[in-house]
C-alpha positions in Angstrom: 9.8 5.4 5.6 7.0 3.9 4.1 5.7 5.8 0.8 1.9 5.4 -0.1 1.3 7.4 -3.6 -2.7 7.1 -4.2 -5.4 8.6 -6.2 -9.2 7.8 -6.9 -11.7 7.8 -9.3 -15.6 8.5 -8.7 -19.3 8.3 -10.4 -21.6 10.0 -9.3 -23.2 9.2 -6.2 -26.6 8.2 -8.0 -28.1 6.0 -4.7 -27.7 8.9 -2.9 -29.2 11.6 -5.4 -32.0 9.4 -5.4 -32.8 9.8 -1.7 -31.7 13.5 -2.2 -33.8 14.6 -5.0 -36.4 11.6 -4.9 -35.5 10.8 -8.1 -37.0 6.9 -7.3 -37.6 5.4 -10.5 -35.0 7.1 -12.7 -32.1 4.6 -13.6 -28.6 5.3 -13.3 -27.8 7.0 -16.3 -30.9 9.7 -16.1 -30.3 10.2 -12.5 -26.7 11.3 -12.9 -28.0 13.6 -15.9 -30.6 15.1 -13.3 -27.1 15.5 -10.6 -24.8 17.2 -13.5 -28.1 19.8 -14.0 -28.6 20.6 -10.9 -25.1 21.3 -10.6 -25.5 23.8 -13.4 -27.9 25.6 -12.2 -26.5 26.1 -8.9 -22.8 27.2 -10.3 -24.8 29.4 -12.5 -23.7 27.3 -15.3 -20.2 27.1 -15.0 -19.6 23.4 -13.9 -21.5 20.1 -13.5 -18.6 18.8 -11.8 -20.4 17.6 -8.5 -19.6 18.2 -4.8 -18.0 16.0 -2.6 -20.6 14.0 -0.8 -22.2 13.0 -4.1 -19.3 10.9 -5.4 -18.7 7.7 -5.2 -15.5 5.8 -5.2 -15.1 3.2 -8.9 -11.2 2.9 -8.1 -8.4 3.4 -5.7 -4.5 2.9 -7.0 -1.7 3.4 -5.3 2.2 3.0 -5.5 3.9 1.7 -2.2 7.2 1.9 -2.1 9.0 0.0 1.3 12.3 -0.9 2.6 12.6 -3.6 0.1 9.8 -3.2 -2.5 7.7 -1.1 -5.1 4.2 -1.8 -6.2 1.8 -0.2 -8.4 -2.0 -1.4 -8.5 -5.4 -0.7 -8.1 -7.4 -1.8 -4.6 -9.8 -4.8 -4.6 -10.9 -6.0 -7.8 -13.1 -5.0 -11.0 -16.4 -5.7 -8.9 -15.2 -4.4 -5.6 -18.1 -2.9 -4.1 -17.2 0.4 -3.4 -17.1 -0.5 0.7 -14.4 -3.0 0.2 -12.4 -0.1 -2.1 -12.5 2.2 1.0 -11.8 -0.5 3.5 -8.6 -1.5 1.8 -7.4 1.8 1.5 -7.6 2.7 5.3 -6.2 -0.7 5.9 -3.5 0.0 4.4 -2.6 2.7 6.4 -3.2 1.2 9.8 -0.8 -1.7 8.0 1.9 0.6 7.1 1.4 4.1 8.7 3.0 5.6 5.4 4.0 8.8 4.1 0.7 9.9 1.8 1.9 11.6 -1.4 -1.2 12.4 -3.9 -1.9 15.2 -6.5 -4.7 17.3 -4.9 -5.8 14.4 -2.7 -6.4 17.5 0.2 -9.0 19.2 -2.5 -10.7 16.1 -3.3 -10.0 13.0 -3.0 -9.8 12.9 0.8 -12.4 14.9 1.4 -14.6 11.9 -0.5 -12.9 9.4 1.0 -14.3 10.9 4.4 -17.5 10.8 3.3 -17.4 7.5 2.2 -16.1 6.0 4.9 -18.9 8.0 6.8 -21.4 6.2 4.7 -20.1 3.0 5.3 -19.1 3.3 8.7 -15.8 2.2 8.3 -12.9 2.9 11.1 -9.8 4.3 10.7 -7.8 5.3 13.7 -4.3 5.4 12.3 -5.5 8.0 9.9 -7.6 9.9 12.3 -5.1 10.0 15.2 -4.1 13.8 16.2 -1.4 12.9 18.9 -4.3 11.7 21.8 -2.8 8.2 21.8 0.7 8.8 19.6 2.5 11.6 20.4 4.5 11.4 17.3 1.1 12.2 15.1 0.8 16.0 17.6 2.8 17.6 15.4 2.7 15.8 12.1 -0.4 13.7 11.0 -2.8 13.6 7.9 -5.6 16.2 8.7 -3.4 19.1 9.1 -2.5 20.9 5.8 0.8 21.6 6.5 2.0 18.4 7.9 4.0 16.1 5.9 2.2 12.8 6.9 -0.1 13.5 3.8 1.9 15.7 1.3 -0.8 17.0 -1.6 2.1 18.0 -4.1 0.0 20.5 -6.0 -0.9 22.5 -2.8 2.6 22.6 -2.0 3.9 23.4 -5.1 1.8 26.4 -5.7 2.5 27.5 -1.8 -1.2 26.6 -1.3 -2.3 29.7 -3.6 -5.1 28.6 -5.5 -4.6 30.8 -8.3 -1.1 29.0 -8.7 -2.3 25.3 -9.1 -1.7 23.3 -12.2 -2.8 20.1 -13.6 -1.3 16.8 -12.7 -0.9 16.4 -16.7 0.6 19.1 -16.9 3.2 19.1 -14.7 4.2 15.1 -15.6 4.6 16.0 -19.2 6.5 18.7 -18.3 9.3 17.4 -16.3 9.3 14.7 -19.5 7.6 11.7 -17.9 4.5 10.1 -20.1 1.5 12.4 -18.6 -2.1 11.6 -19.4 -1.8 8.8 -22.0 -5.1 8.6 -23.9 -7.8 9.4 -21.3 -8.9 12.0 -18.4 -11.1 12.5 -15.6 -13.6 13.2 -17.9 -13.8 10.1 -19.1 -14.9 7.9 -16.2 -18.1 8.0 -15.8 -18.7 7.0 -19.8 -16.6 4.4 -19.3 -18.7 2.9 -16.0 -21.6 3.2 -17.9 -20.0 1.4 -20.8 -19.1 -1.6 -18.2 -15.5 -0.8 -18.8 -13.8 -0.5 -15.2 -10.5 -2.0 -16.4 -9.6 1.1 -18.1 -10.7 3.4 -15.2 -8.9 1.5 -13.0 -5.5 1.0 -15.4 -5.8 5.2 -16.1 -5.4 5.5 -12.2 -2.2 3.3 -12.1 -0.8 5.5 -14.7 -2.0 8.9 -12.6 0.1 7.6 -9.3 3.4 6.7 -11.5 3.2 10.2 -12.5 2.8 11.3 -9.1 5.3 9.4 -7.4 7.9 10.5 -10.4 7.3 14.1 -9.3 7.5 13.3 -6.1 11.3 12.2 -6.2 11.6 15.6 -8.2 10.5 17.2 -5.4 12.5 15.6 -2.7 15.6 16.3 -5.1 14.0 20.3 -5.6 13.9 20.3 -1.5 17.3 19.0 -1.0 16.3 15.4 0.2 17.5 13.4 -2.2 21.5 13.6 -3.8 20.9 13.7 -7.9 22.5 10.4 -7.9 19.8 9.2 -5.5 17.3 10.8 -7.4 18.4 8.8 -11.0 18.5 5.4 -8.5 14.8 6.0 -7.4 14.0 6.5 -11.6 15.6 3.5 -12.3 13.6 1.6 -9.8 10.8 2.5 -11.4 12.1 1.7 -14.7 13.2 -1.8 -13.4 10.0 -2.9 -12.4 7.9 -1.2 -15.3 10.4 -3.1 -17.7 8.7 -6.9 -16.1 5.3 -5.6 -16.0 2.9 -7.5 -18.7 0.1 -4.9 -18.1 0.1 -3.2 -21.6 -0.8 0.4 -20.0 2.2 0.0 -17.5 4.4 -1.6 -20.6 2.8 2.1 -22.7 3.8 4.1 -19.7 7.5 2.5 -20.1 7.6 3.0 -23.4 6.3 6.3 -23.2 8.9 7.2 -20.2 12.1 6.0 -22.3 11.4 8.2 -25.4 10.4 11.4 -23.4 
């Protein structure tokens, strides 16, 4: 089976505030201040993170693991237009029809990644498919939350209780692999503004190693993996971190070994 591990990171939406909250005229920077206000006022001051439909998509990274290969990168290029990001992502599942593994990808980043592809009227049937023209997708495909197709390992983990959810950090650093090295989330949109989409897109490769690495804990938790198949999957991973000349995936392996 074919193993797609992804997450995303987002801006805010600031093309479409603009139409929103005619906010013509502002540039970038003041129009996303205006979105994190409005926000605030309408959580009563207890977040400016923004809803769905108002972010857009800066990077996509993924780890594929196949019959006879892993991979870790990020989609596209540094000045992918956000189109092409999407595009490449859905392709990849019509390519490969894998296994979706992601950290609350059902909370959020799916849920953006409709909208997007809504915006940019991009199609998608493999992903979409509900058993009309595959049988095999009736009883197991990506939109429904309790189908494997798409497995969102913190809503399983916390036996999709919201009060039981925990952080992707959190979790990582836990079970002793390297966690959030150096930046968050919270970081992204600084670093846009900044011009620095390199480091968005290298923090994202480091968020899906973590994920796949509690992913195999998981299949070993659930009985599908022996431990000795479980320390062969690690090893993989070690393997192909060891050639890597990308200094953050070179940090991550450095990280991993002294954990």
């Amino acid at each position: 089976m074919n193993i797609l591990v992804f997450d995303i990171e987002t801006i805010p939406d600031v093309e479409s505030a603009r139409r929103l909250y005619d906010l013509h005229g502002l540039n970038d920077k003041e129009t996303a201040a205006v979105m994190f206000a409005q926000r605030r006022q309408d959580t009563g001051g207890s977040s400016e993170f923004l809803r769905h439909h108002l972010h857009s998509v800066i990077a996509i990274s993924v780890f594929l693991r196949t019959a006879d290969k892993l991979s870790v990168w990020s989609l596209g290029e540094n000045n992918s237009t956000e189109k092409d990001l999407v595009q490449r992502f859905f392709d990849g599942i019509e390519r490969y029809t894998p296994l979706l593994v992601s950290w609350n990808g059902r909370g959020f980043d799916l849920p953006v990644l409709h909208y997007r592809a809504l915006l940019h009227g991009i199609s998608a049937p493999r992903y979409w498919e509900t058993g009309e023209d595959d049988q095999s997708f009736r009883w197991n495909n990506y939109l429904n939350r309790f189908h494997e197709r798409h497995t969102d390992l913190m809503d399983v983990l916390s036996g999709y209780e919201g009060r039981a959810v925990a952080p992707l950090a959190d979790i990582s650093t836990m079970l002793g692999f390297p966690g959030k090295m150096g930046m968050g989330g919270d970081k992204v949109w600084d670093c846009f503004i900044n011009g620095d989409i390199e480091s968005i897109r290298n923090y994202c490769e480091t968020d899906v190693l973590n994920t796949y690495l509690i992913f195999l804990r998981y299949e070993l938790m659930r009985g599908r993996q022996t431990q000795a198949g479980y320390d062969a999957a690690c090893q993989k991973v070690r393997d192909i971190l060891k050639t890597e000349k990308k200094p953050h995936l070179k940090k991550f392996f450095e990280a991993w070994k002294t954990a």
